[in-house]
C-alpha positions as semicolon CSV with decimal commas, in nm:
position;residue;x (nm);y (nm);z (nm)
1;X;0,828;2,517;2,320
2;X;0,984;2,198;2,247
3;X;1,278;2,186;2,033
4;X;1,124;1,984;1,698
5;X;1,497;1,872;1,589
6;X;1,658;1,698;1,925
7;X;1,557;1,297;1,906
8;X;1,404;1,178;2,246
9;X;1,762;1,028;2,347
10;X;1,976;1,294;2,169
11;X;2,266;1,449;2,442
12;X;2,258;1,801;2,522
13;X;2,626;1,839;2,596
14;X;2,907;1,842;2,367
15;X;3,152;1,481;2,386
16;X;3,458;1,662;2,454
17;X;3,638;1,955;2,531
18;X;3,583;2,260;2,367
19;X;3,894;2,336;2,105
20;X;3,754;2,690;1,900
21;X;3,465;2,885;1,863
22;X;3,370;3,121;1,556
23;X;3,103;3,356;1,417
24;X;2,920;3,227;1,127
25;X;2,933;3,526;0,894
26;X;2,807;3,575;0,545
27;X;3,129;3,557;0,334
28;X;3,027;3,147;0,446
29;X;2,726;3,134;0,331
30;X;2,553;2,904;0,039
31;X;2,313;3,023;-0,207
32;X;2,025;2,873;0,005
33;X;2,182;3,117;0,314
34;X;2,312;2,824;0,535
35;X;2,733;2,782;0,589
36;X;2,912;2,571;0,375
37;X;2,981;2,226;0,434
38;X;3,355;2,262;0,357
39;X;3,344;2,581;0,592
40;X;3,233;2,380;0,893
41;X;3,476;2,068;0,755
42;X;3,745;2,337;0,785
43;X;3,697;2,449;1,095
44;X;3,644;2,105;1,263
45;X;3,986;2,019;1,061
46;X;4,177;2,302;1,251
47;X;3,996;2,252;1,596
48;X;4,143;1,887;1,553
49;X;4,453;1,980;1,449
50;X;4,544;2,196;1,715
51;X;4,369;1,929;1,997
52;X;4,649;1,611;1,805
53;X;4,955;1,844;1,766
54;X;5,047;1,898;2,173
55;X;4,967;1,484;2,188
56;X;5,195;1,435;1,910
57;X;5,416;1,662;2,035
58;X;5,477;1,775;1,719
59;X;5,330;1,846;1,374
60;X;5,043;1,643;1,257
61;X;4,868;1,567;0,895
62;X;4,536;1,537;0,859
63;X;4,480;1,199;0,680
64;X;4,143;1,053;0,678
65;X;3,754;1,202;0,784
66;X;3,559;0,941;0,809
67;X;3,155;0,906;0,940
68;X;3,100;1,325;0,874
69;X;2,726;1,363;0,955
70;X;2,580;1,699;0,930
71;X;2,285;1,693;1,107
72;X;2,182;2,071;1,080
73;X;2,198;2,360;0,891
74;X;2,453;2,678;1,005
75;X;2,324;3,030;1,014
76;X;2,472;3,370;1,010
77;X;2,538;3,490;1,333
78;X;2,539;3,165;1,495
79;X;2,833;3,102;1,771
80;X;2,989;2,771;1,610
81;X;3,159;2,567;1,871
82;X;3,432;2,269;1,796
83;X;3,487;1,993;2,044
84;X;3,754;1,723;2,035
85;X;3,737;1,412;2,223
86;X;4,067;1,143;2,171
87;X;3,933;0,770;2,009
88;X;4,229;0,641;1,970
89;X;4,628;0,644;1,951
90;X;4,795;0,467;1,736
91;X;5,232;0,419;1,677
92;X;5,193;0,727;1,440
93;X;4,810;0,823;1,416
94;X;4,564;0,983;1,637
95;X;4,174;0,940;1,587
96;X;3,983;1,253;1,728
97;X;3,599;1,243;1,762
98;X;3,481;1,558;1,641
99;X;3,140;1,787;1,719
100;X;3,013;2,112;1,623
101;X;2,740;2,236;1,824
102;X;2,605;2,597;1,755
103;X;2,411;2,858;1,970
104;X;2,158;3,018;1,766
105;X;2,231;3,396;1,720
106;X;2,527;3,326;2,013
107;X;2,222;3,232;2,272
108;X;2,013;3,006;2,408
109;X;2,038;2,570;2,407
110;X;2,332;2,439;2,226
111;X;2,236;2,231;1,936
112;X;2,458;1,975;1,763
113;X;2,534;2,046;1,414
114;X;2,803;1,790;1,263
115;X;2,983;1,522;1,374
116;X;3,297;1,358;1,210
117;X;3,643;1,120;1,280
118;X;3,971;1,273;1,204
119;X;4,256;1,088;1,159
120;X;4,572;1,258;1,208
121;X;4,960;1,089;1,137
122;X;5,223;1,245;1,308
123;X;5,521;1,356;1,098
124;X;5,926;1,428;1,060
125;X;6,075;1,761;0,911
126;X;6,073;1,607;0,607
127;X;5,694;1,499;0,587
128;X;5,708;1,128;0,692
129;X;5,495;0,963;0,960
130;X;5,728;0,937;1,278
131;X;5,665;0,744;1,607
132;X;5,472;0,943;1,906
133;X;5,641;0,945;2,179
134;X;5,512;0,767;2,516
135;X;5,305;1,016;2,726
């Protein structure tokens, strides 16, 4: 059976590499029985964060989310799957491209759920931005 949700050009593998992977459990959940928005926000915030602090070499801040699209509802028991792919790097800021793609019940065709940019600043012991360092 044909999957009713993918668009005739829609990809069928993550942009990325894959930075965490959860259980959606019920302690998520909406009144409806889907995940939260801010639950999946939070996880694609930490999948990001951990992908810009090794560039950064350093700690990073998470300062803008821009373009979030959620594109599908989250169930209990799905696997949730974060992938980060680098957009840019700034003097101080690096732009991570963002995906969460699910496996229903932790099986079958990965389907993409949200999408987002993250915008990370890198920063000093004392909490302001500082330069990144070459790679």
């Amino acid at each position: 059976m044909q999957n009713v949700y993918r668009e005739p050009n829609e990809r069928v593998e993550p942009r990325g590499d894959l930075a965490s992977r959860t259980l959606a459990m019920p302690a998520n959940m909406n009144p409806r029985g889907d995940m939260f928005g801010g639950w999946i926000m939070a996880l694609m915030d930490a999948a990001a964060a951990m992908t810009a602090t090794p560039l950064a070499k350093g700690r990073v801040v998470t300062v803008a989310v821009s373009n979030i699209n959620f594109l599908r509802p989250v169930a209990v028991g799905d696997a949730v799957c974060c992938y980060t792919d680098v957009e840019r790097i700034g003097q101080t800021s690096i732009t991570l491209h963002v995906e969460v793609w699910v496996l229903r019940q932790g099986q079958g065709q990965r389907v993409r759920v949200t999408d987002a940019e993250f915008t990370f600043v890198a920063v000093d012991d004392d909490g302001r931005p500082r330069r990144l360092e070459a790679a």
